[in-house]
Structures are given as C-alpha cells and as structure tokens.
C-alpha positions in Angstrom: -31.3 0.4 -10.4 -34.2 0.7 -8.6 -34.1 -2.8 -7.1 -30.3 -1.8 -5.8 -32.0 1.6 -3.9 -34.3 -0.9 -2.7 -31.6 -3.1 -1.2 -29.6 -0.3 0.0 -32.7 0.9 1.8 -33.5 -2.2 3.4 -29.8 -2.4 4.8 -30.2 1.3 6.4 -33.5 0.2 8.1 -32.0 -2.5 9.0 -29.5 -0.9 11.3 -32.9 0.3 13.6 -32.4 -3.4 14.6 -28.6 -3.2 15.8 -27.5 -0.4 17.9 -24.1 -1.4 17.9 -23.8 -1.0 14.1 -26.3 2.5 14.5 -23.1 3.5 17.3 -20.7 2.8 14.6 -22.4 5.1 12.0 -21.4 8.1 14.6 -18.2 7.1 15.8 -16.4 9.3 13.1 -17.6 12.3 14.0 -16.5 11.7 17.2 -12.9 10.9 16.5 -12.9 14.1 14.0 -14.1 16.4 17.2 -11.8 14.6 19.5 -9.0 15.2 16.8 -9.9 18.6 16.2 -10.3 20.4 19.5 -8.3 17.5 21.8 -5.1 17.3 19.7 -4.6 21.2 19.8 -5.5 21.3 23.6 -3.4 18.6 24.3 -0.6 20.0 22.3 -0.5 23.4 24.3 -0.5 21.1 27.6 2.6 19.2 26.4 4.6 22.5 25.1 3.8 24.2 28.5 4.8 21.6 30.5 8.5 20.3 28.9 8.4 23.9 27.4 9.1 23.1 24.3 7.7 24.9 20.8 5.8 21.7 18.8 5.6 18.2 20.2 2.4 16.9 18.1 2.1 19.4 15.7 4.8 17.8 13.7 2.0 14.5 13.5 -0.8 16.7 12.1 -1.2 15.3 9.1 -1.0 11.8 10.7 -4.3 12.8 12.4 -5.4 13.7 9.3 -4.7 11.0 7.6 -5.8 8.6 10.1 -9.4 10.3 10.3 -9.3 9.9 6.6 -9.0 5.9 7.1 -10.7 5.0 9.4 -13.8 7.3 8.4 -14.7 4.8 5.7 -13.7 1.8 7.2 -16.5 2.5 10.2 -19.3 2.6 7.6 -18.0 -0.3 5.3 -17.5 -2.2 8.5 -20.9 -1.5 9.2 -21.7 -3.0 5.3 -19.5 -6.0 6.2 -21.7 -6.7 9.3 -25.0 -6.7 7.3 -23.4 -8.5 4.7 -22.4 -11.7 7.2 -25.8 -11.1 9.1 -27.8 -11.6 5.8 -25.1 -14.8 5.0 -25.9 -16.5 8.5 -29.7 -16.2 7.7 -29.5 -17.1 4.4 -31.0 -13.9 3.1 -28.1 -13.2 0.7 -28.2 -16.2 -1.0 -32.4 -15.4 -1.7 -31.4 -12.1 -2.8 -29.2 -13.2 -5.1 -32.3 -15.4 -6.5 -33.9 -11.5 -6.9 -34.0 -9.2 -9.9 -31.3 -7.7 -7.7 -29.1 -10.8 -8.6 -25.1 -11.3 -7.4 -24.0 -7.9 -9.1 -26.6 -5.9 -8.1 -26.7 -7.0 -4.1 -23.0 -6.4 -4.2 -23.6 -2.9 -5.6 -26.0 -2.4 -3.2 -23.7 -3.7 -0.2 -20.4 -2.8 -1.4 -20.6 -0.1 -4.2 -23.0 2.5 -2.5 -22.0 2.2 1.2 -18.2 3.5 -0.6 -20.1 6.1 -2.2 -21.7 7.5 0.8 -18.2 7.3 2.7 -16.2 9.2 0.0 -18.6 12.1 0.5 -18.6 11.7 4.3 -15.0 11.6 4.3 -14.8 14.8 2.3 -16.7 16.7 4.9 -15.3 15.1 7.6 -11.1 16.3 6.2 -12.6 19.5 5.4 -14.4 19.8 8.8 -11.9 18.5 10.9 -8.5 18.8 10.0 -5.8 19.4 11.9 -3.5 21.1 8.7 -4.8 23.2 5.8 -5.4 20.7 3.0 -6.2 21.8 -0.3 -9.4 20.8 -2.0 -7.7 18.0 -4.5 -5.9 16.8 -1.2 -8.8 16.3 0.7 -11.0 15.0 -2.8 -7.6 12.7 -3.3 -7.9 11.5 0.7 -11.6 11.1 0.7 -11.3 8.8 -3.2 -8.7 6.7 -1.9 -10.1 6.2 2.0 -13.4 4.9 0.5 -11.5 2.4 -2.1 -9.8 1.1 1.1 -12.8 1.0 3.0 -14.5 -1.0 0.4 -11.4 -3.1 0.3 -11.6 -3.6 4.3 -15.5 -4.6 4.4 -14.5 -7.3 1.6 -11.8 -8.7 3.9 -13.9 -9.1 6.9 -16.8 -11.0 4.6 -14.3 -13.3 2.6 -12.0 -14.0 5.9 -15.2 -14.8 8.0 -17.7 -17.5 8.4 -20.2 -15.7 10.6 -20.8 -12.5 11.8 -19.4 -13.1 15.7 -16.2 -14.4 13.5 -16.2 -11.0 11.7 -16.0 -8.9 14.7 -12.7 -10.6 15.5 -11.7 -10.3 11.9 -12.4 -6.6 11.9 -9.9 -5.8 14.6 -7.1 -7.8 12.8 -8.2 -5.9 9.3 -8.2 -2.5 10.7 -4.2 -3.0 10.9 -3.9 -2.2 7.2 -4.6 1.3 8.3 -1.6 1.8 10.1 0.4 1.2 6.4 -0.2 5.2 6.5 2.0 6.3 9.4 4.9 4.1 8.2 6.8 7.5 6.4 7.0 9.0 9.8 8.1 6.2 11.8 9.6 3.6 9.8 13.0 3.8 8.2 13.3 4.5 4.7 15.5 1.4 3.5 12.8 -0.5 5.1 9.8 0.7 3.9 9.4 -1.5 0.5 8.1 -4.2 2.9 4.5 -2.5 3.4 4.3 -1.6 -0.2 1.1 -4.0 -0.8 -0.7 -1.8 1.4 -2.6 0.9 -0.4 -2.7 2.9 2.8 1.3 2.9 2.5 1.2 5.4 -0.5 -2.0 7.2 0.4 0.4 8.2 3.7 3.8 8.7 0.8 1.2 10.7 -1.1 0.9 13.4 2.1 4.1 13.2 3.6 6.0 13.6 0.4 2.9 16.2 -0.5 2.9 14.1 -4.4 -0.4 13.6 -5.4 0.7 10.8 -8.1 1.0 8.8 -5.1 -2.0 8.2 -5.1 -2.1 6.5 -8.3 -0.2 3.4 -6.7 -2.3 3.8 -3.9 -5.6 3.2 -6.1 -4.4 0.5 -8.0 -3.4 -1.8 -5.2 -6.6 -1.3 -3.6 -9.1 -1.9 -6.6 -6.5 -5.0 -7.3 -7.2 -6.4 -3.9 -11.3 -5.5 -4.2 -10.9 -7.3 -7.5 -9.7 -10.3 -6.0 -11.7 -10.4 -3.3 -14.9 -9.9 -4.9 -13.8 -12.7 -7.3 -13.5 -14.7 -4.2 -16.9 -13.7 -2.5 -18.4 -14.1 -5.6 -17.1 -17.9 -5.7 -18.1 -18.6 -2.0 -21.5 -17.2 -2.9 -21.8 -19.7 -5.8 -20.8 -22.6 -3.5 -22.8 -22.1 -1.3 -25.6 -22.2 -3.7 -24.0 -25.3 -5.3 -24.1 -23.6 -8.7 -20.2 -23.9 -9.4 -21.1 -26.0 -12.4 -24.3 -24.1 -14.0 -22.4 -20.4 -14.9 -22.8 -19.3 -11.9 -19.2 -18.3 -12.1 -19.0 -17.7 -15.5 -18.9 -13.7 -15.2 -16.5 -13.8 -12.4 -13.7 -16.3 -13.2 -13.2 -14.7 -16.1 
C-alpha cells in the first residue's frame, strides 16, 4: 500500500510539470459555476424575451447529469495522460519492474484517481445543482460517474499509442457521455441502440427517477473496465516481451 501512495504521489507532483493537465484539474468547478448561476440567468433572459414560463428549466437535470459525467472524466483524463506520458518514456514498464508491480501501478493510476473523483463529484452535485437531488441520488451519480470515468481513462490508454494520439482519442471518447441525454431527445422505440453505454441508464436512472437503473448502469461499466484492463494489461506484457513467462497468467484468466 504504501508503495501505491507513493505512486499516486509522484503522479500529482507530476502535474507541477504540465499546466495543461494542472488546467484540467479546475475545469469542473468551472463548468459547475457556469451551470449553476449561467443556466438560471440565462433562463430568465429566454422566458422574458419569447415570454414564455420554462424554456431550460425542463433540462435541469440534463445539467446535472452532465456535470456528473464529465466531472470524473476531467480528472481520469488527467490519469490517462500520465499514464501515456510514463508509456512514451518507458517509465511504466520500470514501474512495473517495482514492488509496485502491474496491479499495484494500475491501482495507483486507475483505482485512486476514481476514488478521488467519486468524492469530488459528490460535492460538486451537491454544490452545484441545478434540481434538488436527494442524497442517495447524488451518492448514486457521483458512484456511477467515477466507474465511467475510470472506464473513459482506460479507453484513451488502450486506443492510443502516444500521448499526442490520446488527446485526439479523448475528444472521440468523451462522446460516450452524451449516452445520458438520449431519454430526453431520442425516441423511445429507438433507444435500445445506446444500451452498451453505461451513461445510457445512469441518464434512465434520473429521468425515470429509478434508482435500480443504476444497477445496469454499473455493470456495463465495470464489464468494459474489465476488458479493458485485460487488454492494457496484455499490451503492457508485450511490450515487455513477457507474453510467454506468466506475465499474463493473472489477467487472461
């Protein structure tokens, strides 16, 4: 455990180094102000103009929902950056070599950076929102943004070779988000399409205000981390050309 702290401190330090990453860290929290107080102000402008009751306030929870996504996915993009800066300079594969081992550096990369965002996102739903959520809501939003978020930083290191790669792989990723908004703008009879996408029923879970939902939701995102890990996992080996030395013996299983 300590030598996972260790690595999880190194990666913090090392965003001193990268300003664009540091930037990113902060970007929530200025979406969840721009939601909060722009949104409402915005709102009033529209009904007093085509004087009209609501326009946006119907859409409320897609704010909220949105700020509950892509909370998570800024900080585990931020993991996914380290992740293919460390693979570029060969540091992962030398970790790896560590105490810290495969399992430990992905703990350390993957694990703990979804931590941190679950409780960010917590504060940042209860801070923020646009509707009154209850507690489990916002506990259930928060659980299910970070499993996502860990699911997004693991598409951007599996699909990408190098870290330039990943920035373009990130803005093609970050689509999976918009599985959320798809009960407010998509056809019912056509909705089974996006059912892969965990974001899908974490946005069926709040329209249809059914917390099971999220159980669906959960399982389809630590399915996709699962494969996807087994997948890094088997790059990592390869790299190291280890394929035939058990390398892969916990992770083909």
């Amino acid at each position: 455990m300590k030598a996972i702290c260790s690595s999880f401190r190194q990666m913090i330090l090392f965003l001193k180094n990268d300003m664009m990453l540091a930037v990113a860290c902060g970007a929530p929290v200025l979406i969840g102000i721009a939601f909060r107080f722009g949104i409402p102000l915005l709102e009033r402008i529209l009904t007093g103009h085509f004087g009209m009751e609501e326009i946006l306030t119907q859409y409320y929870p897609v704010f909220d929902l949105f700020l509950a996504c892509i909370t998570p996915v800024f900080y585990c993009f931020v993991a996914a950056m380290v992740m293919l800066e460390e693979r570029d300079d060969h540091i992962m594969t030398a970790l790896h070599a560590t105490p810290l081992g495969q399992t430990g550096y992905f703990i350390s990369r993957l694990g703990l950076p979804g931590v941190f965002s679950f409780l960010i996102t917590e504060i940042m739903t209860a801070v923020f929102s646009l509707t009154a959520l209850s507690a489990v809501t916002q506990l259930l939003l928060a659980l299910d943004g970070a499993a996502q978020g860990v699911m997004f930083s693991l598409l951007v290191v599996t699909l990408s070779s190098n870290k330039l790669e990943g920035m373009a792989v990130t803005k093609l990723t970050s689509l999976i988000i918009l599985g959320a908004v798809v009960p407010w703008f998509v056809p019912e009879r056509v909705q089974f399409v996006f059912w892969l996408l965990p974001s899908f029923w974490m946005g069926k879970m709040v329209w249809g205000q059914e917390h099971l939902l999220v159980l669906p939701s959960l399982i389809l995102a630590v399915l996709w981390i699962y494969v996807l890990l087994r997948r890094s996992a088997r790059r990592g080996c390869n790299r190291r050309g280890r394929t035939d030395n058990g390398c892969l013996k916990k992770w083909a299983a």
